[in-house]
N, C-alpha and C positions, 0 to 999 in steps of 0.2 A: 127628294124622294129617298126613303129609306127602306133596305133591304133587310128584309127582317135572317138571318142564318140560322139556322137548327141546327144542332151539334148532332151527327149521323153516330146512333150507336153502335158503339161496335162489337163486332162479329168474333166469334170463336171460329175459327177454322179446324174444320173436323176431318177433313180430308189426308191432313199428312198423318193425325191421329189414328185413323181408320187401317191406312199404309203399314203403321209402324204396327199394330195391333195385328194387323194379315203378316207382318214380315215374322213377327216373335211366334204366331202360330204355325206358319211353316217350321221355323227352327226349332218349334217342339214336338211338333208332329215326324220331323226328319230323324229327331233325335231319339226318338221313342220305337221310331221303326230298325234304329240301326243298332241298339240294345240287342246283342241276341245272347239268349244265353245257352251254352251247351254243358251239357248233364257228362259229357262224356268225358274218360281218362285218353291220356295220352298215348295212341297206340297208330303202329303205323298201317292206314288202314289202305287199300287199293286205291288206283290213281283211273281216272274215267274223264274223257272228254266230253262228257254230258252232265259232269257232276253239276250240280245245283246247291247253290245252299239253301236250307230249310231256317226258319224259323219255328220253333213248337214248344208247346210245354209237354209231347208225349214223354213216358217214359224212355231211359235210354237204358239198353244193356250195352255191354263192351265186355266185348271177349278178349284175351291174351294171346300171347303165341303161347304160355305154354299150359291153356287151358281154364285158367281162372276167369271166373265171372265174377260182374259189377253189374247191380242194376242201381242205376243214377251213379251214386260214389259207395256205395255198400259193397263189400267184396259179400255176395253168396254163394251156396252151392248150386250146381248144376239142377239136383233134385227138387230145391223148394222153390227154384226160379215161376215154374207152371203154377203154383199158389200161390205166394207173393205175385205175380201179374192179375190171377184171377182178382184177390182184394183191391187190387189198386184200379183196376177196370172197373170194377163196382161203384166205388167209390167216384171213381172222377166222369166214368158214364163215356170213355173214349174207349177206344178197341185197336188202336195202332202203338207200335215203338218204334223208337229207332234201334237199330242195329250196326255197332259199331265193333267188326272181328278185323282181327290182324291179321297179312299179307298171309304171314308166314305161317296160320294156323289149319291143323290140319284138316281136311273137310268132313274125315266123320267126325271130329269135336263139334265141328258146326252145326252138321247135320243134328245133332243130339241135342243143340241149345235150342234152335230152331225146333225140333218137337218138344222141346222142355213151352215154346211158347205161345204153339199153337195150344199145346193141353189148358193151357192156362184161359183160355175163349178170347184169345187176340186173331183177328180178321186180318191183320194189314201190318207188314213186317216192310219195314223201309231202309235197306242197305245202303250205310253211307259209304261214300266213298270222297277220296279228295280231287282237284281240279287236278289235271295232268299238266304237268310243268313241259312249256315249249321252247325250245331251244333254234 
């Protein structure tokens, strides 16, 4: 009696592929999220147990302690702040900034930057502030 054998084709295994495929898409999807980019100069801003970090492409101003403005990295004046936002809210079709003033700055300067930004048709002014360090 003879046994006839078939040779059993073989198989790709797609499963570890599928694995490795979901594991490089986490890694770039984790890595894309943790990308942030901030617009803002180095100032030392208020410290808040609720602070949050943001992710955004809004604009950012940054104010000084001793009164200079930045919106993104451009040092401007206080006066053309409200038209420069206006353009730029046209343009990108957003209506929020970030607001980044120093501890130390006095509050009618702020006051004054702050209606520099409403004049400018911004809706939604988001004061950063930094995590408070716990000891």
């Amino acid at each position: 009696m003879r046994v006839v054998v078939t040779p059993k084709k073989t198989r790709i295994e797609i499963i570890p592929l599928i694995d490795v495929i979901f594991l490089l898409l986490v890694f770039f999807i984790y890595a894309m999220l943790s990308m942030t980019v901030h617009h803002g100069l180095p100032v030392d801003i208020p410290a808040s147990d609720r602070a949050v970090v943001e992710n955004s492409d809004l604009p950012s101003i940054t104010v000084k302690d001793d009164g200079s403005v930045f919106l993104d990295s451009e040092q401007i004046s206080v006066h053309d702040l409200g038209r420069l936002l206006a353009v730029r809210i046209q343009k990108s079709h957003g209506k929020g900034v970030l607001l980044f003033a120093d501890r130390n700055l006095p509050y009618h300067k702020l006051f004054e930057v702050i209606e520099e930004i409403t004049s400018g048709g911004v809706s939604s002014i988001s004061l950063q502030s930094r995590e408070e360090e716990t000891n």
